[in-house]
C-alpha positions in Angstrom: 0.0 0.0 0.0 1.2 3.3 -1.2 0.4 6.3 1.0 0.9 10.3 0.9 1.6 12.7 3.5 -0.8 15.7 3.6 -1.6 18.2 6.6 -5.2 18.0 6.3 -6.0 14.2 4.4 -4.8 11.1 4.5 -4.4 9.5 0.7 -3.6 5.7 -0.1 -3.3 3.7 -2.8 -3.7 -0.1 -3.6 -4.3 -2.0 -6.1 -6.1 0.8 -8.5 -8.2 1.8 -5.3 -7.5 5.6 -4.4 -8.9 6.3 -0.6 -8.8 10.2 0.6 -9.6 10.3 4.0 -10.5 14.3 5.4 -8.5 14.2 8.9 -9.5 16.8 10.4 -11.4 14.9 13.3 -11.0 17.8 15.9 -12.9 20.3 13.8 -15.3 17.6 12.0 -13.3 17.5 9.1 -13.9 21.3 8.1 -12.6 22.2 4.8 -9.9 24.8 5.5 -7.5 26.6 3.3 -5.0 23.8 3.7 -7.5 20.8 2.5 -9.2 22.8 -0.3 -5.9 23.1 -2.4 -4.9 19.4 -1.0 -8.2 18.4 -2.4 -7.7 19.8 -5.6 -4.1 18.6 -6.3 -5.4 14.9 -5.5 -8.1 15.5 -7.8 -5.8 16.7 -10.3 -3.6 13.9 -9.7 -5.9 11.1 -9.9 -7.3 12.6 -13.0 -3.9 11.8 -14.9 -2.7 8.7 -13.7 -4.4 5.5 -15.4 -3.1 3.3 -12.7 -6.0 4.5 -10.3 -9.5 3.0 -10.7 -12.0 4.2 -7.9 -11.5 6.9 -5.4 -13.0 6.3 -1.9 -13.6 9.8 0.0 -14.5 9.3 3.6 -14.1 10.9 6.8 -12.1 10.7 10.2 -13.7 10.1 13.5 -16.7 9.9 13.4 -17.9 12.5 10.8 -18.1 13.0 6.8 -17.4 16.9 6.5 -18.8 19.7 8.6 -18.4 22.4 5.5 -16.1 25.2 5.3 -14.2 26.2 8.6 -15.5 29.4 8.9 -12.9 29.9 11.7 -10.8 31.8 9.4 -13.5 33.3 7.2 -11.7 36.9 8.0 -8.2 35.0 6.3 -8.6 36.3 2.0 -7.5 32.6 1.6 -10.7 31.0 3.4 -14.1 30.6 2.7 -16.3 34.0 2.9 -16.4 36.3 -0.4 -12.5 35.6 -0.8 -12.2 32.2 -1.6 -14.5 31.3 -4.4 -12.2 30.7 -7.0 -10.5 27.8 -4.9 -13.3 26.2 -3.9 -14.7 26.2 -7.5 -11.5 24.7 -8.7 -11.9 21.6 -6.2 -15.9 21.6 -7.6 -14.8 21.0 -10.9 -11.9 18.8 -10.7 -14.1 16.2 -8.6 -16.8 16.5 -11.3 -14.3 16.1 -13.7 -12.9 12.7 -12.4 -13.0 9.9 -15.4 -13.1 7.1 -12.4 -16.3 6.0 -10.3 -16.0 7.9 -7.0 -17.6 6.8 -4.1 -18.3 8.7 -1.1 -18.3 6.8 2.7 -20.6 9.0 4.6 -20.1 8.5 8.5 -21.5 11.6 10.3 -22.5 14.5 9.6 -22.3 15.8 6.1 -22.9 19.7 6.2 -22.9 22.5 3.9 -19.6 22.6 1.8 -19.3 18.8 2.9 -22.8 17.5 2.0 -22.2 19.0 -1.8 -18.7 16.9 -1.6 -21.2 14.0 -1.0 -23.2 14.5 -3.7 -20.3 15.8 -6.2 -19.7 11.7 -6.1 -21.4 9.2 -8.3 -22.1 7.2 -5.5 -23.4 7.7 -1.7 -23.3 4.9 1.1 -24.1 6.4 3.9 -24.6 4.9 8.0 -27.6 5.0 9.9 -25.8 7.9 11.8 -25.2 10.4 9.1 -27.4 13.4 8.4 -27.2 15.5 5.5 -27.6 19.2 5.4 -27.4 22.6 2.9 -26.9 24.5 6.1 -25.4 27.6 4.8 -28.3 29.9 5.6 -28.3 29.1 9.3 -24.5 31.0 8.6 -26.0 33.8 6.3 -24.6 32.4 3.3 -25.7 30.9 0.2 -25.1 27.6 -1.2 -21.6 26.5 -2.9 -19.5 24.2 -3.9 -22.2 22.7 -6.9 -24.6 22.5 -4.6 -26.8 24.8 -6.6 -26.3 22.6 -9.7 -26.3 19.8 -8.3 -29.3 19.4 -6.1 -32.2 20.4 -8.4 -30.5 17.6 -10.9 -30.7 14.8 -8.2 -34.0 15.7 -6.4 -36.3 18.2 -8.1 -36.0 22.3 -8.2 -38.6 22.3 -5.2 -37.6 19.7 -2.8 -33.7 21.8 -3.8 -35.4 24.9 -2.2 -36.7 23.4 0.6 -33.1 22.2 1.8 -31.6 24.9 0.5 -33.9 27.9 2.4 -34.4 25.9 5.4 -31.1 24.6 6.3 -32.7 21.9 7.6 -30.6 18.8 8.9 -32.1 15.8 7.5 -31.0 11.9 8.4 -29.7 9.5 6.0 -32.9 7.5 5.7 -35.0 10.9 4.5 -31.7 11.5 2.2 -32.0 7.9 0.4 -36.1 8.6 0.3 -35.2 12.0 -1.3 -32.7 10.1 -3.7 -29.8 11.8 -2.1 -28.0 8.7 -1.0 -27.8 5.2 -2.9 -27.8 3.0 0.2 -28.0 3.3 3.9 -26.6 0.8 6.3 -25.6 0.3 9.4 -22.4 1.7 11.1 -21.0 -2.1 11.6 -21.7 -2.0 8.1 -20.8 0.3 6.3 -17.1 -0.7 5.3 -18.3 -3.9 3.7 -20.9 -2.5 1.4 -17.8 -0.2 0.2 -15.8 -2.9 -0.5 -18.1 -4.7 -2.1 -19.2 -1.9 -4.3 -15.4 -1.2 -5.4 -14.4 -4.7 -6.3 -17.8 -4.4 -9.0 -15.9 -1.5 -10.1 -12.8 -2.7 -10.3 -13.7 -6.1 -12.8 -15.6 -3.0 -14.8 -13.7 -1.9 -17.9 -12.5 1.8 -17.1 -13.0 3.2 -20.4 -16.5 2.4 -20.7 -17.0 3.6 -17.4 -15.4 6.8 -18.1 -17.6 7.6 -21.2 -20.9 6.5 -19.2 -19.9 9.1 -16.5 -19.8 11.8 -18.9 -22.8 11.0 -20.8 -24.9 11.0 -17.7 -23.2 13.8 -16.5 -23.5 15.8 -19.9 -26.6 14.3 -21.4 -28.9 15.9 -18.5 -28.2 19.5 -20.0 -27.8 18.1 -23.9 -31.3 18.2 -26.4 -31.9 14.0 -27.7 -30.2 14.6 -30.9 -26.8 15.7 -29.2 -27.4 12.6 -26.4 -27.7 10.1 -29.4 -24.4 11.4 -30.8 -22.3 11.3 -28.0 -22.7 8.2 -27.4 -22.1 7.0 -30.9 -18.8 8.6 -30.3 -18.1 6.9 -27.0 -19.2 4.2 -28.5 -16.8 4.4 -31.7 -13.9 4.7 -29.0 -15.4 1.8 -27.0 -15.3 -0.9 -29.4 -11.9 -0.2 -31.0 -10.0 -0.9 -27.3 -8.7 -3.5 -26.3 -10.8 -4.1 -23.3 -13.8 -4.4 -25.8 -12.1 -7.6 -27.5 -11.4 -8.8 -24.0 -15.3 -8.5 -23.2 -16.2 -10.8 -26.6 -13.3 -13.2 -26.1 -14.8 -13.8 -22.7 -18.2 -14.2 -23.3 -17.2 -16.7 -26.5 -15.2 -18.9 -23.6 -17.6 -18.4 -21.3 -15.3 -16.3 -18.5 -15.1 -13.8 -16.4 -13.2 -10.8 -18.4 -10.1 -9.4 -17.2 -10.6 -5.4 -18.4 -6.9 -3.2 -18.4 -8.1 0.0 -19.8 -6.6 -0.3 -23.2 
C-alpha cells in the first residue's frame, strides 16, 4: 500500500483503489485553506494517472465533512467572499474525475461537505449520518455545486426546501429523497464499500469513463446531441482492447479481465 503525506488528508493507494480520508477529526473534518488546495491537487492527480480505478472519499472520527471552517473566514485565503475561486477549482476537478467515486458518509455531512457527498457518483451512507445545505443558518448561500447539483438529483422544489431551510435531515429521509444510494448500518458500512469497489474494479474503465460523462453531460444536452455522443463513446469503445477482452470472454464463457486499453 502506497500512502501520501498531507496536513489536512490522508491518501492511499492499492491496487487501482485511491482512498482520501478528510482528517480533520477535531474540527469535523472542516474544509480549510490547507485541505481545499490538498483536495484539488489529489483530484488533479488522480485525474492523470491511469493506474488509479476508484476513489473512496471518507471521513475521520466519526464524521463526513462539517463544511467550510468558517474559523478563518476573515483570512482572504478561506471561505467567505475571498475564496470562491479555490473552492470552485476543487468543484470541478471532482466532477471532472473519469473514475467512479464513491463517497463513505459517516456523520455528519454539512454544507460545503454534504455538496462533496453529492459531487460523487455514489453515496453509502450509515444510519448515523445526516445530511444538510446549512449555509443559511450562517447567512450564506449555497456552494460548492450545490446549486447545480441538487435540483438535478432531487427536483428544483424539494432543492429549495433544503436549501432555504437549512434543515438537517437523516440519511434515511436522504435515500427517500434520492440523495443517498444506500444506507446501512455503522458495523456495516465498510463492507458495502468494499463490495461496491471490487464491481468497479472487474468494470472496464473506459466504458465507465464515457458513461460518466454521458450521464453527466446528457442531463443538460437536447436527444439529438445525447444520441451522438454516445455513438462517439461508442466508436472509441469498441476499438479498445478491453472491448475484444469482453467478446473473447463471453465466447469462452469467462469472467473478463478489463486493463483500460
Amino acid at each position: 500500500m502506497d500512502e501520501e503525506t498531507f496536513e489536512t488528508i490522508k491518501l492511499t493507494r492499492e491496487a487501482g483503489v485511491v482512498r482520501l480520508t478528510l482528517n480533520r477529526p477535531e474540527k469535523k473534518n472542516a474544509i480549510n485553506a490547507t485541505m481545499w488546495s490538498e483536495l484539488e491537487r489529489v483530484f488533479d492527480e488522480v485525474s492523470r494517472s491511469p493506474a488509479d480505478r476508484v476513489l473512496v472519499v471518507g471521513g475521520a472520527g466519526g464524521a463526513f465533512c462539517s463544511g467550510a471552517d468558517l474559523g478563518g473566514a476573515s483570512n482572504p485565503d478561506d471561505h467567505g467572499s475571498f475564496g470562491m475561486d479555490r473552492i470552485q477549482g476543487v468543484a470541478l476537478a471532482l466532477h471532472r474525475l473519469p473514475i467512479p467515486v464513491i463517497a463513505r458518509v459517516d456523520g455528519d455531512a454539512v454544507g460545503a461537505g454534504c455538496n462533496l457527498a453529492l459531487g460523487c457518483d455514489i453515496i453509502l451512507a450509515s444510519t448515523r449520518s445526516r445530511f444538510a445545505e446549512i449555509f443559511v443558518r450562517r447567512g450564506l448561500s449555497v456552494d460548492f455545486g450545490g446549486s447545480w447539483l441538487l435540483p438535478r438529483l432531487i427536483g428544483l422544489h424539494r432543492a429549495k426546501l433544503l436549501c432555504l431551510t437549512g434543515d438537517l435531515i437523516s440519511a434515511h429521509e436522504a435515500a427517500d429523497l434520492g440523495l443517498v444510494n444506500m444506507v446501512v448500518e455503522v458495523e456495516d458500512l465498510d463492507t458495502a464499500v468494499e463490495s461496491l469497489v471490487e464491481r468497479l474494479l472487474t468494470a472496464p474503465p473506459i466504458a465507465l469513463a464515457h458513461v460518466k460523462r454521458l450521464l453527466n453531460e446528457g442531463i443538460m444536452s437536447t436527444m439529438v446531441e445525447a444520441l451522438d455522443a454516445e455513438a462517439v463513446a461508442q466508436a472509441v469503445n469498441s476499438s479498445s482492447e478491453d472491448a475484444k477482452e469482453a467478446r473473447a470472454a463471453f465466447v469462452a464463457k469467462r469472467p473478463p479481465v478489463f486493463t483500460g486499453r
